[in-house]
N, C-alpha and C positions, 0 to 999 in steps of 0.2 A: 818434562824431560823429552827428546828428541833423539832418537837412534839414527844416527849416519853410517853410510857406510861410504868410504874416501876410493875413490879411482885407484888402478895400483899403483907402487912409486908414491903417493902423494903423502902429505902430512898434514896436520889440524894445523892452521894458524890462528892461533888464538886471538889477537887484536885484529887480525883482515874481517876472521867471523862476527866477532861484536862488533866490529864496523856497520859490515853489511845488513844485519841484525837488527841493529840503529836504525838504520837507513830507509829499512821495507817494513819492520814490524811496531806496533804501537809499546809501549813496554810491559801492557799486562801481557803481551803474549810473545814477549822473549822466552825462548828455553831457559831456564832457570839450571839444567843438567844438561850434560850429553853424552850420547853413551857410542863409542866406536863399537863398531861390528865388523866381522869376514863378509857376511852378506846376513839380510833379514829372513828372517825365518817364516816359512807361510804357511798359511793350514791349507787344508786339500781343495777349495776352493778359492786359494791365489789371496787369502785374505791373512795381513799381518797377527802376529801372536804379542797382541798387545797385552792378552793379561798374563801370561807368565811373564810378561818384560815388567809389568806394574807391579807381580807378587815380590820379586825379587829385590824391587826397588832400589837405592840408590848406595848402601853399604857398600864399599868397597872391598870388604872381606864377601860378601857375599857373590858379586857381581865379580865374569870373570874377564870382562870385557874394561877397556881402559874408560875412565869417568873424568868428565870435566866439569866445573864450577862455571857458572858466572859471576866474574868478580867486578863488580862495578868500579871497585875502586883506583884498581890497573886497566880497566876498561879491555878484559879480553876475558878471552876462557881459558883458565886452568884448569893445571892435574887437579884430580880431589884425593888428595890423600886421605892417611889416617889422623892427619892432625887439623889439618882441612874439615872432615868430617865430625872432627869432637866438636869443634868448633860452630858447627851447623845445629849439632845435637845442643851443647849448653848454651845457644842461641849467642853467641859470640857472636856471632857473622848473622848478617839477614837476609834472604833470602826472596 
């Protein structure tokens, strides 16, 4: 998973990202998730709060921040719903 945080005004474009994605990164190390933010949270030496971002994990009931999928199959990044998410969990979708 990969926390962004977007410019003001801007939006996730979902096919531009997995373009770019393609483009620069091998596929094991595509974000498989992504998680939008207000801004990233730091601890008191300026260092990211990676593991309450990792306890929390990818539940979208849990998480209160908006979550997107990679969906190879439409070749972007999507919402991750709740039905998105069943789907991850009874391994419908792969990930």
């Amino acid at each position: 998973m990969a926390a962004l945080v977007l410019r003001p005004g801007c939006r996730l474009d979902g096919p531009a990202l997995y373009r770019h994605v393609e483009q620069l990164l091998p596929p094991y190390a595509w974000p498989r998730f992504l998680r939008l933010q207000e801004h990233l949270a730091m601890t008191e030496t300026f260092k990211q709060q990676k593991v309450r971002l990792a306890q929390e994990g990818f539940d979208p009931v849990r998480v209160p921040d908006p979550l997107f999928l990679l969906d190879e199959t439409t070749k972007a990044y999507v919402p991750l719903g709740p039905a998105l998410w069943q789907g991850v969990l009874d391994g419908r979708l792969r990930i």
